[in-house]
C-alpha positions as CSV (number, residue, x, y, z in Angstrom):
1,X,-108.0,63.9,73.3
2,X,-104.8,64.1,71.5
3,X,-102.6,67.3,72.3
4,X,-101.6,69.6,69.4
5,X,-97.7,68.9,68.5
6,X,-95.4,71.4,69.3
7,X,-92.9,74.0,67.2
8,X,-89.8,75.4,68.5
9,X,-89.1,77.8,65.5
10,X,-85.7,80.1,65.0
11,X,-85.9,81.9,61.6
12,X,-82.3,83.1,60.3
13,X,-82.5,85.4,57.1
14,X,-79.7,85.5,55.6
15,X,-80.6,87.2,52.8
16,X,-80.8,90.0,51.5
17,X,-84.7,89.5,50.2
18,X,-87.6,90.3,52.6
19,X,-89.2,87.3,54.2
20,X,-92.2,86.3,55.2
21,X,-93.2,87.7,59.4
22,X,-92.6,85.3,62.0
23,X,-96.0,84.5,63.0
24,X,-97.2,84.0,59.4
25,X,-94.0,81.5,59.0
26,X,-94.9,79.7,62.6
27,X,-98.9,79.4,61.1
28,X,-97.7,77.8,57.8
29,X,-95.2,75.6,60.1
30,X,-97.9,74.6,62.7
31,X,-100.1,73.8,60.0
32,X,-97.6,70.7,58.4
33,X,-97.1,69.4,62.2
34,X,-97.8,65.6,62.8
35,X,-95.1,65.3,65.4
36,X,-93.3,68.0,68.2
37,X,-90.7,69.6,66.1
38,X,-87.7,71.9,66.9
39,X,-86.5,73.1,63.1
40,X,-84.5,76.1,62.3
41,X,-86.0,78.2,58.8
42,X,-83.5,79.7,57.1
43,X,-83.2,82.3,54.4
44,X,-80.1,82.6,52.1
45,X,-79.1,83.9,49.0
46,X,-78.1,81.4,45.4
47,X,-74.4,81.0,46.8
48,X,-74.8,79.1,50.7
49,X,-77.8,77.2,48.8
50,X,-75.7,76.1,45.7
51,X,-72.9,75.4,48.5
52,X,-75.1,73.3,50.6
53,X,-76.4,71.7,47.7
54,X,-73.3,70.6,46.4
55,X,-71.5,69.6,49.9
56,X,-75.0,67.7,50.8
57,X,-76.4,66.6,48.0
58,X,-73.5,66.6,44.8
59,X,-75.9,68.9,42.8
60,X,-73.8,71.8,41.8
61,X,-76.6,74.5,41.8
62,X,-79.1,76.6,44.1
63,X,-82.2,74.5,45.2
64,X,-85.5,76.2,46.2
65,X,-85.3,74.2,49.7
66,X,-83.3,71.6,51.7
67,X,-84.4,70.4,54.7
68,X,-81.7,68.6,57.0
69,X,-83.0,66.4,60.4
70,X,-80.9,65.8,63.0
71,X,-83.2,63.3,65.1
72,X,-84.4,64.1,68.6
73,X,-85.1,67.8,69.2
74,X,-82.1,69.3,71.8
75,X,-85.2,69.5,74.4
76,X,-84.5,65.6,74.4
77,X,-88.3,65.1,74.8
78,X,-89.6,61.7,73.0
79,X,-90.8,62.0,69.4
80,X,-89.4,65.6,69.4
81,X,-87.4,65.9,65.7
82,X,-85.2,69.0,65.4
83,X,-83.7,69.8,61.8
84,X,-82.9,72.8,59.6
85,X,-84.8,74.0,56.2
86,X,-82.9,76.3,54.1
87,X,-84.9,78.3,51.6
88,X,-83.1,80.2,49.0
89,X,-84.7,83.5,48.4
90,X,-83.9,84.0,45.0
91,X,-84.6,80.4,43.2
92,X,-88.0,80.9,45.4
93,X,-88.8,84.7,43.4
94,X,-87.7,82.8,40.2
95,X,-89.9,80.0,40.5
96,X,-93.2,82.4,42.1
97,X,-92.8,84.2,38.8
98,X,-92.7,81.7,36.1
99,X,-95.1,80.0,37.5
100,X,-97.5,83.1,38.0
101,X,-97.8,82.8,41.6
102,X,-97.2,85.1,44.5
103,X,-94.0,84.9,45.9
104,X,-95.8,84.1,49.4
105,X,-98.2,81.1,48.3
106,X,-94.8,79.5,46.8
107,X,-92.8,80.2,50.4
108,X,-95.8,79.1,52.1
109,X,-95.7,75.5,49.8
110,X,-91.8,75.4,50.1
111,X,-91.9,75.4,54.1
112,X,-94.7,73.0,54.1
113,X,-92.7,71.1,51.6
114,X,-89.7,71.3,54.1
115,X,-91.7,70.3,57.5
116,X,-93.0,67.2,55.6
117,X,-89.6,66.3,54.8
118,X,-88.3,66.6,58.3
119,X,-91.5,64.7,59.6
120,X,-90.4,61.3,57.0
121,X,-92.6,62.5,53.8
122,X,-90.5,62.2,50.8
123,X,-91.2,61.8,47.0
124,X,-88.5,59.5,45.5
125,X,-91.2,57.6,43.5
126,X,-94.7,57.7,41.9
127,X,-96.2,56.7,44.9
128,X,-94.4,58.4,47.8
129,X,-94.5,61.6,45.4
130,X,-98.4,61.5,45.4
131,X,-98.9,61.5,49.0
132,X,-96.8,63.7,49.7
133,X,-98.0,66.1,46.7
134,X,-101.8,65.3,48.4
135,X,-100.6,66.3,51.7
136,X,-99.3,69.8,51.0
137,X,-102.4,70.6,48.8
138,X,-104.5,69.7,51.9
139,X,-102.4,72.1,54.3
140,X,-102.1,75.0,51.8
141,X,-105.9,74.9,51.7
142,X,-106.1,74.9,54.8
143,X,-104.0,78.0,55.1
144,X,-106.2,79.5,51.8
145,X,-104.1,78.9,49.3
146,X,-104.6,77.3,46.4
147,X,-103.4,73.7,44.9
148,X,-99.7,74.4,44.3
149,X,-99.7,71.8,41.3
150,X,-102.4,73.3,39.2
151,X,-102.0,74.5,36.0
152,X,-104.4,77.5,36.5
153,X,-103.0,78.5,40.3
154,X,-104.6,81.6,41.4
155,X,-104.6,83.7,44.9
């Protein structure tokens, strides 16, 4: 029988929001796991996300989440991949509440978006977009919540 991949989780808030408890971040985390990961989550405010944005990506505005890996995890076991996801607090509120959702179903979608990311999911066309998409719907129902890209979303 296959063992359960590991998490080595550090949340940072930097922010001055309210975040989500450790544990409840670790279950959402431990849900998107395929692999042993070592990531850092962490919390900021519009200006180090527009920051990072810009510097990383030449976008010069906040993002809801960037997700940075850095290879083998600094346990140096095999297969371990260590990274950072930055969530910015206040893009994430803005979002939650035009789209009608609870602020804590959309940070629950943006860190399983992040740990896909980290584990090689990405969305850069049609077809990459739509497994990826499939994938987080399948986690978030398995942590109760529901499809993140329905019309008619409800907690």
């Amino acid at each position: 029988m296959k063992s359960q991949p590991t998490l080595t989780l550090c949340v940072q808030q930097a922010s001055r929001h309210p975040i989500p408890v450790r544990a409840t971040l670790r279950r959402w985390a431990l849900a998107a796991l395929k692999r042993n990961v070592e990531v850092t989550l962490r919390f900021v405010d519009a200006q180090e996300s527009r920051s990072l944005n810009r510097d990383f990506r030449g976008k010069d505005d906040a993002t809801n989440v960037l997700t940075f890996t850095y290879g083998q995890g600094a346990s140096g076991r095999t297969g371990n991949i260590a990274g950072d996801i930055v969530l910015c607090m206040p893009v994430l509120l803005r979002e939650a509440k035009a789209q009608r959702k609870p602020w804590r179903a959309h940070c629950a979608h943006l860190v399983v978006h992040g740990l896909l990311h980290l584990q090689g999911y990405d969305h850069e066309n049609d077809r990459e977009a739509r497994k990826m998409e499939a994938r987080e719907t399948a986690i978030l129902a398995h942590l109760g919540y529901p499809d993140p890209y329905s019309d008619t979303f409800r907690e």
